[in-house]
MARFIKOL-929055 format. One line per field, with one value per residue (C-alpha): residue number from 0; residue in three letters; x, y, z. Coordinates in nm, 3 decimals. Example, Ala and Ser with C-alpha at 12.3 -4.5 7.8 and 13.67 -1.06 7.14 Angstrom:
// MARFIKOL-929055
seq	c(0, 1)
type	c(ALA, SER)
east	c(1.230, 1.367)
north	c(-0.450, -0.106)
up	c(0.780, 0.714)
// end
This chain:
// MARFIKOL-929055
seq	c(0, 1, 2, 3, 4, 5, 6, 7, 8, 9, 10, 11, 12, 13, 14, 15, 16, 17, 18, 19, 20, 21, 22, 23, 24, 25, 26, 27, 28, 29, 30, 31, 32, 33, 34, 35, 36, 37, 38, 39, 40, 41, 42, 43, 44, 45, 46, 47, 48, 49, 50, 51, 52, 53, 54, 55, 56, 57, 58, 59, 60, 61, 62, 63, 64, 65, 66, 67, 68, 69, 70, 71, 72, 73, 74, 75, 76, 77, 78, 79, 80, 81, 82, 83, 84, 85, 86, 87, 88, 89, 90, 91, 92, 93, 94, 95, 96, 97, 98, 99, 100, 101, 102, 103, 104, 105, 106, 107, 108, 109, 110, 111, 112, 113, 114, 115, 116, 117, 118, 119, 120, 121, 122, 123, 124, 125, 126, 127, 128, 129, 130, 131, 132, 133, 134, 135, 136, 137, 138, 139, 140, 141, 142, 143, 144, 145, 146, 147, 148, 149, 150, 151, 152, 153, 154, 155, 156, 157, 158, 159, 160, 161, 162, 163, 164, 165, 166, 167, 168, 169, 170, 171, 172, 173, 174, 175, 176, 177, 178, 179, 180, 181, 182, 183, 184, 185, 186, 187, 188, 189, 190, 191, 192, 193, 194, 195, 196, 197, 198, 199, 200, 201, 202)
type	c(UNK, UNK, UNK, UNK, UNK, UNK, UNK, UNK, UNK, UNK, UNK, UNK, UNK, UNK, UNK, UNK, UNK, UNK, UNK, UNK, UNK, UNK, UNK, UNK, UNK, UNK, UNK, UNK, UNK, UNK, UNK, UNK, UNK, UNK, UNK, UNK, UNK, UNK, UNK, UNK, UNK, UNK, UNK, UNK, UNK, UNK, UNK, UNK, UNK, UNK, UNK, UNK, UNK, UNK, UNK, UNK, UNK, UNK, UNK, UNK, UNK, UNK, UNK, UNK, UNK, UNK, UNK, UNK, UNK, UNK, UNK, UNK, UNK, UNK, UNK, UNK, UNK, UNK, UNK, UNK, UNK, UNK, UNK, UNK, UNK, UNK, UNK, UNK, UNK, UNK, UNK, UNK, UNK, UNK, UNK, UNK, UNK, UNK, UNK, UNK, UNK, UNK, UNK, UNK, UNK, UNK, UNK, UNK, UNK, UNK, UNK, UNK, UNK, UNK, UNK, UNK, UNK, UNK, UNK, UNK, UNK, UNK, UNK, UNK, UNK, UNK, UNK, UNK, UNK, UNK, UNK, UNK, UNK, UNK, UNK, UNK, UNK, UNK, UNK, UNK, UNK, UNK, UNK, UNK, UNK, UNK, UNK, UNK, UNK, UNK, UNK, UNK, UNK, UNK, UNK, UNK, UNK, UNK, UNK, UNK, UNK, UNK, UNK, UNK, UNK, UNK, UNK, UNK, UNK, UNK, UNK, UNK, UNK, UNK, UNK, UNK, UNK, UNK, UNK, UNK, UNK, UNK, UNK, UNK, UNK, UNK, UNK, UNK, UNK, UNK, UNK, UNK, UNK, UNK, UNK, UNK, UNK, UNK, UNK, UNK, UNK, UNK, UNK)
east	c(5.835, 6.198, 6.150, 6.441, 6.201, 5.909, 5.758, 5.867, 5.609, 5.464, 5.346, 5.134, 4.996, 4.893, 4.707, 4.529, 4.470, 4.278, 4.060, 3.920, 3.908, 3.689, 3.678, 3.479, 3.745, 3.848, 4.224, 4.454, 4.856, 5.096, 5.468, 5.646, 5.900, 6.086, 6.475, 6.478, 6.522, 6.252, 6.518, 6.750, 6.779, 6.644, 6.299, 6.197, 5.850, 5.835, 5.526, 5.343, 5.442, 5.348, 4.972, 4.914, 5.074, 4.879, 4.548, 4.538, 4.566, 4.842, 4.736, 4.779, 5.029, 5.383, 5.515, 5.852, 5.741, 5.729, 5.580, 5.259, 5.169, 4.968, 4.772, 4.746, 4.645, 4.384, 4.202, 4.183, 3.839, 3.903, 4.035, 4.370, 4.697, 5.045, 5.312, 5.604, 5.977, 5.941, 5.581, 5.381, 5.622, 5.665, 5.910, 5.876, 6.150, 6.146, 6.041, 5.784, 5.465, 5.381, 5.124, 4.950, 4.979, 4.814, 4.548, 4.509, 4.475, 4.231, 4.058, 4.018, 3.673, 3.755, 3.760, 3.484, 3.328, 3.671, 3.953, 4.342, 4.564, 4.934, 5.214, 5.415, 5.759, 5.851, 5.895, 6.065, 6.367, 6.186, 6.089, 5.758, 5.610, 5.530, 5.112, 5.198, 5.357, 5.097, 4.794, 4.985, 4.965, 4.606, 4.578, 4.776, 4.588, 4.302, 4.464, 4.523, 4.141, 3.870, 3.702, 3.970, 3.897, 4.208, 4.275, 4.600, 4.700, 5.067, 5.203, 5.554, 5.630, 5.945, 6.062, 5.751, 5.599, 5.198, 4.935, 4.705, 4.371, 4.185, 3.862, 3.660, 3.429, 3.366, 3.160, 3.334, 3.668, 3.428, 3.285, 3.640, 3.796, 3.528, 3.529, 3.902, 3.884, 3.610, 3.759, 4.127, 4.067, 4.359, 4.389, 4.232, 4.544, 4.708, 4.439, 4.472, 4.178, 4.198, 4.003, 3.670, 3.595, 3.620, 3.808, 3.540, 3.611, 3.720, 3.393)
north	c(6.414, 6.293, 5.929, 5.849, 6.007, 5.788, 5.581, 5.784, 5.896, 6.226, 5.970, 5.806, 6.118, 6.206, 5.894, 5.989, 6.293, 6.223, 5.998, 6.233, 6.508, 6.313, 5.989, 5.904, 6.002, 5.902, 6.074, 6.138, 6.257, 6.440, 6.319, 6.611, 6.374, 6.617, 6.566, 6.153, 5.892, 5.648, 5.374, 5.504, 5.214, 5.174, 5.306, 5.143, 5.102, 5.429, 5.586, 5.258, 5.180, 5.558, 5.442, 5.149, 5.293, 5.630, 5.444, 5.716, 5.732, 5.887, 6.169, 6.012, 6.259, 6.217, 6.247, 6.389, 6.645, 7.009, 7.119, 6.903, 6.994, 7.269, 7.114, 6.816, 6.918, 7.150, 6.890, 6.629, 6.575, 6.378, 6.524, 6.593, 6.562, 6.769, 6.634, 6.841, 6.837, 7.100, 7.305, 7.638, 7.896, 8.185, 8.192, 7.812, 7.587, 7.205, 7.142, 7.429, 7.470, 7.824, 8.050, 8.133, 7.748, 7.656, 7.930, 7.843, 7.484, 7.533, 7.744, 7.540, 7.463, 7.083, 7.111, 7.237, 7.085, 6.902, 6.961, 7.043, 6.928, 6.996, 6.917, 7.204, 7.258, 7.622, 7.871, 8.199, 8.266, 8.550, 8.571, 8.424, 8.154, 7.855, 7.950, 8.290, 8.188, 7.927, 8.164, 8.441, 8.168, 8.146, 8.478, 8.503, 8.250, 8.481, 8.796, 8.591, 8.467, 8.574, 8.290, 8.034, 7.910, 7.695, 7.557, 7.366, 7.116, 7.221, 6.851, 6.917, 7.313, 7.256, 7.198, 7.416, 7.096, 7.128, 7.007, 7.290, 7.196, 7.410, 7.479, 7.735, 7.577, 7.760, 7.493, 7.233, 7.327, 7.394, 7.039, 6.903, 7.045, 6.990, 6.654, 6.623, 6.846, 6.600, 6.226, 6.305, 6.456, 6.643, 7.013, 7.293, 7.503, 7.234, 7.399, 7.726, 7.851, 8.172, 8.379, 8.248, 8.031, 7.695, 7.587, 7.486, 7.625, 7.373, 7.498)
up	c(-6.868, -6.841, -6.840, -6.563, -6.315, -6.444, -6.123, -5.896, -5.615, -5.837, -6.082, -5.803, -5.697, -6.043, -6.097, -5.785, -5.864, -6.208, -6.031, -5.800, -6.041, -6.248, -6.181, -6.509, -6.699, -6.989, -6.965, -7.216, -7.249, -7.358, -7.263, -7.377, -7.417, -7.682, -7.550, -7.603, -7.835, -7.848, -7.914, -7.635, -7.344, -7.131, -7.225, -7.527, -7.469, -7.225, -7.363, -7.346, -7.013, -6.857, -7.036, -6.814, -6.527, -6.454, -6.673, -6.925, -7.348, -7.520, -7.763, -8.086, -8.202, -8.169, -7.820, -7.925, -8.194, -8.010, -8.325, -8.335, -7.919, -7.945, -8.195, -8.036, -7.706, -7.864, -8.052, -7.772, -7.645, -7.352, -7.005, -7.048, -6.868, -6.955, -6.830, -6.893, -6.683, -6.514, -6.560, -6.678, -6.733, -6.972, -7.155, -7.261, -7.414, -7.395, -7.033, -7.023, -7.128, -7.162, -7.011, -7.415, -7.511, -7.188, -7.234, -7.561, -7.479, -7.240, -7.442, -7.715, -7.877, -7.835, -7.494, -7.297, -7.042, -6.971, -6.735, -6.827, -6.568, -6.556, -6.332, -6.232, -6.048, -6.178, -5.964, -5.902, -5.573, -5.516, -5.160, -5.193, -5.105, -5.281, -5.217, -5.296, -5.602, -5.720, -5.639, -5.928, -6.177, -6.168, -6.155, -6.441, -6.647, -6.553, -6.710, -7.039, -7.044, -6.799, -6.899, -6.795, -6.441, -6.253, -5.899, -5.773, -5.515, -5.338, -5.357, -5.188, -5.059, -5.035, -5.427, -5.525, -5.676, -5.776, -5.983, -6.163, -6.324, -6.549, -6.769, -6.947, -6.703, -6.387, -6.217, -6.355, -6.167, -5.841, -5.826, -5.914, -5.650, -5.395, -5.463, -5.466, -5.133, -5.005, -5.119, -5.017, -4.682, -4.712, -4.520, -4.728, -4.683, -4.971, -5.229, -5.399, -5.680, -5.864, -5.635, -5.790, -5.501, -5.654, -5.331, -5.047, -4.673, -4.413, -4.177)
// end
């Protein structure tokens, strides 16, 4: 996350979102702040900040070494949020995470039984829409593992911003998103699942 944008109304709806995912918790982070200087003004104290904003723990690796993610993420045992600039996206660079980390992330042994969420703005000018865009993720995420289940909330169409949660899981993403679906009130067209039926009918 590029911390200029941090507090900004995405942040709120992240927050939100954790707590009706699982409103237990515990969450944890990953910045993916790889393109700053801690030191740099005026966001000394950034990382600590985002914490007790959104209510979450930072992973305990460090949030600007790209090289210690993947490991990172796959060894924490809590729910887990990515927070990169600009989303899931193959091929990756600094403000991506990639289709195989996410997978892989997901995947990981550390984390069954808990949910991977990541915000997402990446998107394609290809004609399609951003539902018809968001729905080929998770089917994508499918192809990689048919074991990885994923939904996604469509938080703004027009700049193609979502949220996408994911587990090895199946009912796991099915009650999350119900209950998300169910708390928030908000229309059933906003949801999108892999085609596993995790999202609930508006009947």
């Amino acid at each position: 996350m590029h911390p200029k944008y941090f507090g900004e109304s995405h942040d709120m709806a992240k927050r939100q979102v954790m707590e009706w995912l699982a409103p237990k918790g515990p969450w944890a982070v990953h910045l993916m702040w790889f393109n700053h200087q801690r030191e740099d003004p005026p966001y000394p104290n950034f990382p600590q900040e985002y914490e007790r904003a959104l209510g979450v723990n930072h992973l305990g690796a460090d949030a600007q070494d790209r090289g210690a993610f993947l490991e990172a993420a796959q060894n924490c045992g809590e729910h887990l949020l990515l927070d990169p600039d600009t989303g899931l996206w193959t091929p990756g660079n600094n403000r991506h995470v990639t289709f195989e980390q996410f997978v892989q992330i997901v995947g990981s042994d550390n984390r069954q039984g808990k949910l991977t969420l990541i915000y997402d703005q990446s998107y394609l000018r290809d004609g399609r829409n951003v539902w018809e865009q968001t729905q080929a993720k998770l089917w994508s995420l499918r192809g990689l593992n048919l074991k990885i289940h994923a939904a996604a909330y469509v938080l703004h169409a027009g700049t193609f911003v979502r949220l996408i949660w994911a587990s090895t899981d199946c009912m796991l993403i099915t009650r999350a998103t119900q209950r998300m679906q169910e708390e928030s009130g908000y229309p059933f067209c906003r949801f999108v699942d892999d085609g596993c039926g995790h999202v609930g009918n508006n009947e």
